[in-house]
C-alpha positions in Angstrom: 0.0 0.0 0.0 3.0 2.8 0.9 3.6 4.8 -2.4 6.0 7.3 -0.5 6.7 8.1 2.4 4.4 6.6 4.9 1.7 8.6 6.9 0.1 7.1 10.1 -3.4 7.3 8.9 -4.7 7.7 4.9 -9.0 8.1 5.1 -10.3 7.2 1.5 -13.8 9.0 1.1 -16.1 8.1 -1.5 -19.0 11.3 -2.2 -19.9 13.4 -5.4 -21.1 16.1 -2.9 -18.0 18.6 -2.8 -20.4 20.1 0.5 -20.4 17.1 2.2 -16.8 16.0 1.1 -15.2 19.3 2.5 -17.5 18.9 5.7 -16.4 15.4 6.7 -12.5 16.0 5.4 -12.6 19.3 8.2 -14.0 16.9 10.7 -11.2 14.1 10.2 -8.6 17.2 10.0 -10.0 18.4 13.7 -9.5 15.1 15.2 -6.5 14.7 14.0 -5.5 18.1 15.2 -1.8 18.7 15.1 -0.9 14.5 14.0 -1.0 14.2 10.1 -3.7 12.4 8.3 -3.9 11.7 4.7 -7.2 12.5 3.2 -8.0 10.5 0.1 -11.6 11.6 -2.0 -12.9 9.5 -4.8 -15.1 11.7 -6.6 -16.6 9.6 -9.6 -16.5 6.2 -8.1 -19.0 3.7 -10.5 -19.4 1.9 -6.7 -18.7 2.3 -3.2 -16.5 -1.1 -3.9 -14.3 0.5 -6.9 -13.9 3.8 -5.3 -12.2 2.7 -2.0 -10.1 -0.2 -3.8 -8.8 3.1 -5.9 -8.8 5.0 -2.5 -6.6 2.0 -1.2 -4.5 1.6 -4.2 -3.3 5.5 -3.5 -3.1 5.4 0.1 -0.3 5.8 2.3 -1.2 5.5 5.5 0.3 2.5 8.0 -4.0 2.4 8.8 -6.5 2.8 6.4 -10.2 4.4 7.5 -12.8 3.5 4.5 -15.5 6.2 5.0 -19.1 7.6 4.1 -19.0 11.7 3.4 -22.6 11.7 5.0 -21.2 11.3 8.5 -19.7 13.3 11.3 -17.8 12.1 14.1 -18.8 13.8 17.6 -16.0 11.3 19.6 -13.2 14.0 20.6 -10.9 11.6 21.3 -11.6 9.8 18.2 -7.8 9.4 16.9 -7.1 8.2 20.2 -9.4 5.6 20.6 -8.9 4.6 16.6 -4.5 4.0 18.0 -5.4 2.3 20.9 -7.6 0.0 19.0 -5.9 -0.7 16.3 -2.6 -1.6 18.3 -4.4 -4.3 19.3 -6.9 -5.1 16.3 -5.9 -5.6 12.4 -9.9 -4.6 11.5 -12.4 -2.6 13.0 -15.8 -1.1 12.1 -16.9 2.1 13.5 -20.7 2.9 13.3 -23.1 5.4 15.0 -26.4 6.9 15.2 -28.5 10.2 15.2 -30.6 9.0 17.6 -28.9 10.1 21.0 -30.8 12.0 23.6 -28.8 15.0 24.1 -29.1 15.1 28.3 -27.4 11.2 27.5 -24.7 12.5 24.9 -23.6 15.5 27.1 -22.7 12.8 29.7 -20.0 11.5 27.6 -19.1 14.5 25.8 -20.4 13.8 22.4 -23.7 16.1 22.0 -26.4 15.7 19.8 -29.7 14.3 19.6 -32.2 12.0 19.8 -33.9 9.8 22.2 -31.4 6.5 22.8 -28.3 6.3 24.8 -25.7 3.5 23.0 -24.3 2.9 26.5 -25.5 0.0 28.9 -25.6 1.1 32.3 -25.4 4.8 31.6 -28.4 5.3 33.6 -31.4 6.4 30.6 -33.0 3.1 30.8 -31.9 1.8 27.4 
Protein backbone atom coordinates (compact mmCIF):
# COMPACT_ATOMS: atom_id res chain seq x y z
CA UNK A 1 0.00 0.00 0.00
CA UNK A 2 3.01 2.76 0.95
CA UNK A 3 3.62 4.75 -2.40
CA UNK A 4 5.96 7.35 -0.48
CA UNK A 5 6.68 8.14 2.38
CA UNK A 6 4.43 6.57 4.86
CA UNK A 7 1.68 8.59 6.88
CA UNK A 8 0.15 7.14 10.06
CA UNK A 9 -3.37 7.26 8.87
CA UNK A 10 -4.73 7.73 4.94
CA UNK A 11 -9.04 8.09 5.12
CA UNK A 12 -10.28 7.23 1.48
CA UNK A 13 -13.84 8.98 1.06
CA UNK A 14 -16.07 8.11 -1.54
CA UNK A 15 -18.96 11.30 -2.24
CA UNK A 16 -19.86 13.37 -5.40
CA UNK A 17 -21.15 16.10 -2.89
CA UNK A 18 -17.97 18.64 -2.84
CA UNK A 19 -20.36 20.11 0.47
CA UNK A 20 -20.38 17.12 2.20
CA UNK A 21 -16.83 15.95 1.13
CA UNK A 22 -15.23 19.26 2.51
CA UNK A 23 -17.48 18.88 5.73
CA UNK A 24 -16.40 15.44 6.72
CA UNK A 25 -12.46 16.05 5.39
CA UNK A 26 -12.64 19.30 8.22
CA UNK A 27 -13.96 16.89 10.73
CA UNK A 28 -11.23 14.06 10.16
CA UNK A 29 -8.59 17.24 9.99
CA UNK A 30 -9.97 18.45 13.65
CA UNK A 31 -9.55 15.05 15.24
CA UNK A 32 -6.52 14.70 14.01
CA UNK A 33 -5.47 18.15 15.17
CA UNK A 34 -1.76 18.71 15.05
CA UNK A 35 -0.90 14.53 13.96
CA UNK A 36 -1.05 14.16 10.14
CA UNK A 37 -3.74 12.42 8.35
CA UNK A 38 -3.93 11.74 4.71
CA UNK A 39 -7.18 12.49 3.22
CA UNK A 40 -8.04 10.53 0.08
CA UNK A 41 -11.61 11.60 -2.01
CA UNK A 42 -12.85 9.55 -4.84
CA UNK A 43 -15.14 11.67 -6.60
CA UNK A 44 -16.59 9.57 -9.59
CA UNK A 45 -16.50 6.21 -8.09
CA UNK A 46 -18.95 3.75 -10.45
CA UNK A 47 -19.41 1.87 -6.65
CA UNK A 48 -18.66 2.32 -3.21
CA UNK A 49 -16.53 -1.11 -3.93
CA UNK A 50 -14.31 0.49 -6.90
CA UNK A 51 -13.87 3.80 -5.32
CA UNK A 52 -12.24 2.73 -1.96
CA UNK A 53 -10.12 -0.19 -3.84
CA UNK A 54 -8.78 3.11 -5.89
CA UNK A 55 -8.83 4.98 -2.50
CA UNK A 56 -6.64 1.97 -1.19
CA UNK A 57 -4.49 1.60 -4.22
CA UNK A 58 -3.30 5.52 -3.47
CA UNK A 59 -3.13 5.43 0.07
CA UNK A 60 -0.31 5.76 2.26
CA UNK A 61 -1.22 5.54 5.50
CA UNK A 62 0.28 2.47 8.00
CA UNK A 63 -4.04 2.45 8.82
CA UNK A 64 -6.49 2.76 6.42
CA UNK A 65 -10.20 4.39 7.46
CA UNK A 66 -12.81 3.51 4.55
CA UNK A 67 -15.45 6.23 5.00
CA UNK A 68 -19.10 7.62 4.09
CA UNK A 69 -19.00 11.67 3.42
CA UNK A 70 -22.62 11.68 5.01
CA UNK A 71 -21.19 11.31 8.53
CA UNK A 72 -19.69 13.31 11.30
CA UNK A 73 -17.84 12.12 14.14
CA UNK A 74 -18.77 13.76 17.56
CA UNK A 75 -15.99 11.26 19.57
CA UNK A 76 -13.16 13.97 20.60
CA UNK A 77 -10.86 11.62 21.26
CA UNK A 78 -11.63 9.75 18.23
CA UNK A 79 -7.78 9.40 16.86
CA UNK A 80 -7.12 8.21 20.18
CA UNK A 81 -9.42 5.59 20.64
CA UNK A 82 -8.90 4.60 16.57
CA UNK A 83 -4.50 3.99 17.98
CA UNK A 84 -5.36 2.28 20.88
CA UNK A 85 -7.64 0.02 18.97
CA UNK A 86 -5.86 -0.71 16.33
CA UNK A 87 -2.57 -1.61 18.34
CA UNK A 88 -4.36 -4.30 19.33
CA UNK A 89 -6.92 -5.14 16.29
CA UNK A 90 -5.88 -5.65 12.36
CA UNK A 91 -9.93 -4.65 11.52
CA UNK A 92 -12.39 -2.64 12.98
CA UNK A 93 -15.77 -1.10 12.14
CA UNK A 94 -16.86 2.13 13.51
CA UNK A 95 -20.74 2.93 13.27
CA UNK A 96 -23.13 5.40 15.02
CA UNK A 97 -26.43 6.94 15.24
CA UNK A 98 -28.53 10.22 15.15
CA UNK A 99 -30.55 9.02 17.64
CA UNK A 100 -28.94 10.14 21.02
CA UNK A 101 -30.84 12.01 23.59
CA UNK A 102 -28.84 14.96 24.13
CA UNK A 103 -29.06 15.09 28.27
CA UNK A 104 -27.36 11.18 27.54
CA UNK A 105 -24.67 12.49 24.91
CA UNK A 106 -23.65 15.46 27.05
CA UNK A 107 -22.71 12.84 29.71
CA UNK A 108 -20.05 11.50 27.63
CA UNK A 109 -19.13 14.49 25.79
CA UNK A 110 -20.42 13.77 22.37
CA UNK A 111 -23.70 16.05 22.04
CA UNK A 112 -26.43 15.66 19.79
CA UNK A 113 -29.74 14.35 19.58
CA UNK A 114 -32.23 12.00 19.83
CA UNK A 115 -33.95 9.79 22.19
CA UNK A 116 -31.36 6.46 22.76
CA UNK A 117 -28.30 6.34 24.80
CA UNK A 118 -25.66 3.50 22.99
CA UNK A 119 -24.25 2.91 26.46
CA UNK A 120 -25.46 -0.03 28.87
CA UNK A 121 -25.58 1.07 32.31
CA UNK A 122 -25.39 4.76 31.63
CA UNK A 123 -28.40 5.31 33.60
CA UNK A 124 -31.37 6.35 30.56
CA UNK A 125 -32.98 3.13 30.82
CA UNK A 126 -31.90 1.82 27.42
Amino acid sequence: MSHGAAVPVSVVICSIDAAKFARVSDNYRALYGAREVEIIGIHDARSLAEGYNRGIARARGEHLVLSHDDIEILTPDFADRLDRHLAQFDLIGVAGTTRIDARIANRHGTGGPGPVCPRRGCGSGA
